[in-house]
C-alpha positions as CSV (number, residue, x, y, z in Angstrom):
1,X,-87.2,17.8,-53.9
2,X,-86.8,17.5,-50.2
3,X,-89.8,16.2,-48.5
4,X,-92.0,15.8,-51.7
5,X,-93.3,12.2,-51.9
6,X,-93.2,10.6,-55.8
7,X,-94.6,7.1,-57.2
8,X,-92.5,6.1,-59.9
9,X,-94.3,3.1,-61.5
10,X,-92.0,1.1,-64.1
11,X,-93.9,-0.1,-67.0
12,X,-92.3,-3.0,-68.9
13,X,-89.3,-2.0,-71.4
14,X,-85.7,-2.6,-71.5
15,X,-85.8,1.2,-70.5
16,X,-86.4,0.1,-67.2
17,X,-82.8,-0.7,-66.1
18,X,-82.7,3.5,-66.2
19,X,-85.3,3.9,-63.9
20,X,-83.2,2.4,-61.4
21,X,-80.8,5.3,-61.6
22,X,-83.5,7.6,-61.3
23,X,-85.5,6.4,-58.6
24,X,-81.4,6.4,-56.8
25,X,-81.3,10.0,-57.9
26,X,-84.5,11.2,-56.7
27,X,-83.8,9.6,-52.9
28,X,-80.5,11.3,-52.8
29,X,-82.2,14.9,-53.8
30,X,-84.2,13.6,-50.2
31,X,-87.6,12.9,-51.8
32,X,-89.6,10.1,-50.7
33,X,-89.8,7.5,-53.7
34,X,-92.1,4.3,-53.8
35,X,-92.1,2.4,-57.0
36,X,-94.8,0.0,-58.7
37,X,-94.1,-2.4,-61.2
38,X,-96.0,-4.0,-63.8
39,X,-95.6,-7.7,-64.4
40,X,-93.9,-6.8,-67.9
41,X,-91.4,-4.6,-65.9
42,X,-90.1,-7.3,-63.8
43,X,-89.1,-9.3,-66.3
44,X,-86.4,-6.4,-66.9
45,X,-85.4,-5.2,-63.6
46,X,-86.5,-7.0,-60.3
47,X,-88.3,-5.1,-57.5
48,X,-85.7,-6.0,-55.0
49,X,-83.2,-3.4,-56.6
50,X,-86.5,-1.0,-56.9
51,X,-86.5,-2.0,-53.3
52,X,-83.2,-1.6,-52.2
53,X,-82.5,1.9,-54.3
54,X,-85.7,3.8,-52.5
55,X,-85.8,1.8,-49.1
56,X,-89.2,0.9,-49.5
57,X,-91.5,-2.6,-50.2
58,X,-92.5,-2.1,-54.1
59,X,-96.0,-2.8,-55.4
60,X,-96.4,-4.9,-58.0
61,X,-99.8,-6.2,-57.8
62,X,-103.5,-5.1,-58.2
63,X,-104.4,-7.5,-55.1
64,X,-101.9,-7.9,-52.0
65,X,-104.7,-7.3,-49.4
66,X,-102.1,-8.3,-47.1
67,X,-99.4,-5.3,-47.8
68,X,-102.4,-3.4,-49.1
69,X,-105.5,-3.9,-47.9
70,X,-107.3,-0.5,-49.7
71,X,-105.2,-1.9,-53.1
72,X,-102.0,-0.4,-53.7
73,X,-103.4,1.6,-56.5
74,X,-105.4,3.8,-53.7
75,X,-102.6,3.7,-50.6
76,X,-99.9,4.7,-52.9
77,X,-101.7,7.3,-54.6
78,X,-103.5,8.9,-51.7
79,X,-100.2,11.7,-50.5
80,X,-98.2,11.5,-53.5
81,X,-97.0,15.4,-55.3
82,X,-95.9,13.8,-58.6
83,X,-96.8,10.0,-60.5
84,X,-93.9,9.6,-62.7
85,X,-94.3,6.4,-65.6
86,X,-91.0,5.4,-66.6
87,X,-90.6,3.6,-69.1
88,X,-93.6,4.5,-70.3
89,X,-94.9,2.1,-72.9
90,X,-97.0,2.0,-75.6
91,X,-99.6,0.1,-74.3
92,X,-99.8,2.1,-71.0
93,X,-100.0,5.0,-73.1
94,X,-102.9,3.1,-74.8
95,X,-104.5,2.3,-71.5
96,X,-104.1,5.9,-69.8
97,X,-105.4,7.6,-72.8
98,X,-108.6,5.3,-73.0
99,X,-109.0,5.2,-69.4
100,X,-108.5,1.5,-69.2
101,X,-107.6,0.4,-65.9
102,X,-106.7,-3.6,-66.3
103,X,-102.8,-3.5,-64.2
104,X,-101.4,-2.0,-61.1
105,X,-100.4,1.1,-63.1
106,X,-102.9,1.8,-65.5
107,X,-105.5,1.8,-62.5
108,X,-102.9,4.1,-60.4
109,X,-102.6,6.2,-63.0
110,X,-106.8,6.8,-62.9
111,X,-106.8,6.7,-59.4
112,X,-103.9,9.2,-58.5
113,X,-105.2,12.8,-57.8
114,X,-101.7,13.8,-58.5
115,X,-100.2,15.1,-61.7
116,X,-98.4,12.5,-63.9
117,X,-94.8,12.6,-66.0
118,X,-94.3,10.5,-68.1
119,X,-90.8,9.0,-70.2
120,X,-92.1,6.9,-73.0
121,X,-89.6,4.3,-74.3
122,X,-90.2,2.0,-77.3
123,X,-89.4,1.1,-80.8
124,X,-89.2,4.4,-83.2
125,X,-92.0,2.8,-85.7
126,X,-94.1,2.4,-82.8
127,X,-93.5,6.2,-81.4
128,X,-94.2,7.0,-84.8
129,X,-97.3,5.3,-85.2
130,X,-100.5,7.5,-85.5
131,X,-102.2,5.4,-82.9
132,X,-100.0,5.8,-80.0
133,X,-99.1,9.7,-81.4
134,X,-102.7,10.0,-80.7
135,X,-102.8,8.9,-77.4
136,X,-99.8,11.4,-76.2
137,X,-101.9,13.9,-77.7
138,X,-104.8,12.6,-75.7
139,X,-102.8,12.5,-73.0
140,X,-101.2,15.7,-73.3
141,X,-104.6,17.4,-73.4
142,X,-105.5,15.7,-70.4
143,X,-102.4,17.4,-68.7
144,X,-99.8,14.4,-68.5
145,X,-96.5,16.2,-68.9
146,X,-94.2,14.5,-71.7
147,X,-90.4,13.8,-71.5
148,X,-90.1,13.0,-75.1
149,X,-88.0,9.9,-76.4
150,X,-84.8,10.9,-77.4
151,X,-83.1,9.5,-80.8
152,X,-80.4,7.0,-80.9
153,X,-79.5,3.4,-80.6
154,X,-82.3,1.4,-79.4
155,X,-82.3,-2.5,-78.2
156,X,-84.1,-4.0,-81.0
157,X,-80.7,-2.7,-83.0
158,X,-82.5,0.0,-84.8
159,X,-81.8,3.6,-84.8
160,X,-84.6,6.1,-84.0
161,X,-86.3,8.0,-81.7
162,X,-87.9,6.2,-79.3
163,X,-85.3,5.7,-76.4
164,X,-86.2,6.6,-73.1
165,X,-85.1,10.1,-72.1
166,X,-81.2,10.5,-70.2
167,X,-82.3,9.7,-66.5
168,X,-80.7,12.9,-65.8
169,X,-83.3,14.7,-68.1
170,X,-86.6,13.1,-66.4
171,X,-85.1,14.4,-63.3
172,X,-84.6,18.0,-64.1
173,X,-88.6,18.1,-65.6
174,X,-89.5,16.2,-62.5
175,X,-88.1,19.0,-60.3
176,X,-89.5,21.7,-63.0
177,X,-92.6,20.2,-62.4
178,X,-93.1,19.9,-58.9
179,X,-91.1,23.4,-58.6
180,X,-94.5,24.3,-60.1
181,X,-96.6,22.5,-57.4
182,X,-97.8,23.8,-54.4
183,X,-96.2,22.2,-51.4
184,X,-98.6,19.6,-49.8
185,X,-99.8,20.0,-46.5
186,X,-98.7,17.8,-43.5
């Protein structure tokens, strides 16, 4: 992963606490990691630790002409290999599969001309539901490569699938993935 440049945008679930250890693993394989958050996701996990784990500012707004003055959506898309959405929720899936663009991520996510991961998280019954089963197939057809839920214990004190994948597993199809990318030129 040395030298290859991923966003990792955290969409709001309790899933997101993981994404922290992922974001530390993928800096200490050498890749260049920014993050973007959506406001949901900060009320899990702050973007100072986002900060702090990838030693770069996180995005976490559609506007900050100041940090951003093309909108973060564009300038941390624009030299990116891999967009990885973790947790991915339902409603991102929802927005990404519709192509509705109304947060940080879901407009990244239509404005990245790289290829996406993504590591849904949520309820089992929601996973389950047709609508959102659907959307991944949506999605899937579009390209958007899956790291399935896994089953187990889940916050809400249910048991299902639906919890976000081991952090260990979205890492080895992130490096499948971009094993399968040409490298970007300088």
């Amino acid at each position: 992963m040395q030298g290859r440049e991923i966003l990792v945008a955290v969409t709001g679930g309790i899933a997101a606490y993981k994404t922290a250890f992922l974001v530390s693993r993928l800096v200490q394989a050498q890749a260049g990691v920014s993050v973007m958050m959506t406001e949901g996701a900060e009320k899990f996990v702050g973007p100072t630790t986002f900060a702090a784990l990838s030693g770069r500012s996180v995005a976490t707004r559609s506007f900050e002409p100041e940090r951003f003055p093309l909108g973060a959506h564009i300038e941390r898309t624009r030299a990116i290999d891999l967009m990885v959405v973790a947790p991915a929720t339902a409603d991102f899936l929802a927005k990404a599969a519709h192509g509705i663009a109304d947060d940080l991520v879901s407009t990244a996510y239509l404005a990245s001309p790289a290829p996406v991961l993504v590591a849904p998280a949520m309820n089992s019954r929601m996973w389950e539901h047709p609508a959102v089963q659907r959307n991944v197939a949506t999605l899937r057809n579009d390209g958007v490569t899956f790291v399935d839920p896994e089953p187990g214990w889940l916050s809400c004190r249910d048991t299902g699938s639906g919890r976000m994948a081991d952090p260990e597993r979205i890492l080895e199809a992130i490096a499948a993935r971009l094993a399968s990318l040409p490298e970007r030129s300088a």
